[in-house]
C-alpha positions in Angstrom: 11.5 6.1 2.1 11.3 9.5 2.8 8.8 10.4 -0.2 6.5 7.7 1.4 6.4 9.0 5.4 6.0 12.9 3.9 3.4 12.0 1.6 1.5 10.2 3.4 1.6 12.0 6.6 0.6 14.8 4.6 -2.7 12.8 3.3 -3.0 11.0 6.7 -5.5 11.7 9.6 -3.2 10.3 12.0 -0.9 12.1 13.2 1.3 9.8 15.3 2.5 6.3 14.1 3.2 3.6 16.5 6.2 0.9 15.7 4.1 -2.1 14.6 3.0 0.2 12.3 6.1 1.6 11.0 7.5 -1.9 10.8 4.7 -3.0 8.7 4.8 -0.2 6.4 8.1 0.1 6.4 10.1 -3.0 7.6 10.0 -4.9 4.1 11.7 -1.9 2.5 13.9 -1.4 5.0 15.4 -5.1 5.0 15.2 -5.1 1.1 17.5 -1.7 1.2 19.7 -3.5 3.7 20.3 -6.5 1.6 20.8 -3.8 -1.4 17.6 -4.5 -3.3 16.7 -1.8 -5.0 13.9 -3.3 -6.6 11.7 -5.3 -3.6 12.5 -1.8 -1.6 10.5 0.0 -4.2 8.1 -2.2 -4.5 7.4 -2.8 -0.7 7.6 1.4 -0.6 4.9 1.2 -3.3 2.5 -0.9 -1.9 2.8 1.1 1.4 2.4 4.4 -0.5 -0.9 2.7 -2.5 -2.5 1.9 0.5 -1.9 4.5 2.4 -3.4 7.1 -0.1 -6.2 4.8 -1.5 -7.6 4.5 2.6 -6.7 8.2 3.6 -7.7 9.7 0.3 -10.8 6.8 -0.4 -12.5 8.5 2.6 -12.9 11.8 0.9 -15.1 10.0 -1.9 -19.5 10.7 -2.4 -19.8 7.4 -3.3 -20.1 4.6 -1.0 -17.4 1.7 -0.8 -18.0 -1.5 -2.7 -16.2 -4.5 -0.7 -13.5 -5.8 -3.1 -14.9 -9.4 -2.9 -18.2 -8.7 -3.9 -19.2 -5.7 -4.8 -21.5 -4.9 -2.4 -21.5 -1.4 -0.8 -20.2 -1.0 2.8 -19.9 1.9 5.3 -16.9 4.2 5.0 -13.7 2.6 6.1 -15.1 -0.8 6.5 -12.1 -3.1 5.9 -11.8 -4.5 2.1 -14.3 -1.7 1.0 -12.6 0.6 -2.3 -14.4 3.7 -3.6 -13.0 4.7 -7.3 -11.5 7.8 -6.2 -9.2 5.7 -3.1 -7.8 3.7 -6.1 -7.0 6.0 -8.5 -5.5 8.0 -5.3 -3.4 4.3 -4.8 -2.4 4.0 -8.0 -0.9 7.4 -8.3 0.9 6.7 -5.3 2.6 3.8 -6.5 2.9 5.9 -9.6 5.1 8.1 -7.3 7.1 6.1 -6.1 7.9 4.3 -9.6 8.5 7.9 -10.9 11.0 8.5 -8.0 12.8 5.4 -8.5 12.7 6.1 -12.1 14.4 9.9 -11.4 17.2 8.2 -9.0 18.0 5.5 -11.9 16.2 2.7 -11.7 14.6 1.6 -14.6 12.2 -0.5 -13.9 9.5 1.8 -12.9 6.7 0.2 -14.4 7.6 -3.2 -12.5 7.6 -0.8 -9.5 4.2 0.8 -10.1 2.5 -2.9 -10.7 4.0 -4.0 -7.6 2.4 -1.2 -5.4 -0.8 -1.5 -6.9 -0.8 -5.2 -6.7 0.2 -4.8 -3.2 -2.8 -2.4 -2.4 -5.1 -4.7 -3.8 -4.1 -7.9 -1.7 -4.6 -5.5 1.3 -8.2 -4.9 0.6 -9.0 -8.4 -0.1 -7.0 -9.6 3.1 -8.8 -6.8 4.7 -12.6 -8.0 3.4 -11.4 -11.7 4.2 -9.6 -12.6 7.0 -8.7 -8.9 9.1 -11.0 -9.3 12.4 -11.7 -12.7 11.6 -8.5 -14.4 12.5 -7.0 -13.5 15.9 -3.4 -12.7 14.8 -4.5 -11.4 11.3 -5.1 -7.2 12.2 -4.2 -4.1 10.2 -0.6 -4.2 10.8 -0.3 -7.9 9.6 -2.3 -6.9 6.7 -0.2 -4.0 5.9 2.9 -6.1 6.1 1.6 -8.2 3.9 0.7 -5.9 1.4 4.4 -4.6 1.8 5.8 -8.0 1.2 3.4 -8.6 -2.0 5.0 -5.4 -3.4 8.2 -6.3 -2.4 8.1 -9.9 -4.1 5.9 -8.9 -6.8 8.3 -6.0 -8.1 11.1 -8.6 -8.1 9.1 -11.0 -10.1 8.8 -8.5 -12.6 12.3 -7.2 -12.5 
């Protein structure tokens, strides 16, 4: 958990968090450690980690987003937009995570990566489809959601 918050803090523009969004990053993981699921802890940390980078580092990129759904370019940091440079950033993040995991003993890393990737793309297309458009449905619910795709998808694979 810790390689998530420092790395991402350290790619981050924000500097303060508030406790929706801790929770959603990190409320998955943290139930997942407490019922001694190693696995859906990575993979919810993945997924965080993904996202995190992909939008943080994504903003950095010369070309314009393309929304997930379609394809069709969109301003900077319009929700559900990825550039090629936020998801290669993503998927070395999950990458990081999986590598961790992999140091401390767990060996399914590769499940681990999936899962965080998966994880980051389900945020972008929640985030093209439904973030803004339905009342309850705004970052932090997408960003649990991603979390608990990770989570659930790394156990799948497991």
């Amino acid at each position: 958990m810790l390689a998530f918050f420092v790395s991402s803090s350290l790619v981050s523009n924000k500097t303060t968090r508030n406790h929706r969004q801790v929770l959603a990053n990190g409320g998955v993981a943290a139930l997942a450690a407490l019922a001694g699921s190693w696995i859906t802890f990575a993979g919810a940390l993945a997924a965080a980690t993904a996202d995190t980078w992909a939008s943080e580092i994504g903003r950095h990129s010369r070309t314009p987003p393309r929304l997930i759904t379609n394809g069709t370019p969109v301003p900077t940091g319009t929700d559900g937009g990825m550039t090629l440079l936020g998801t290669a950033a993503g998927i070395a993040g999950a990458g990081l995570i999986a590598a961790l995991s992999y140091v401390l003993g767990q060996r399914d890393a590769p499940a681990i990566a999936v899962a965080g990737v998966v994880g980051m793309l389900v945020d972008s297309l929640l985030g093209a489809t439904v973030q803004g458009k339905v009342r309850w449905m705004d970052n932090d619910a997408v960003n649990l959601a991603a979390t608990l795709t990770g989570a659930a998808f790394a156990g799948l694979l497991a």
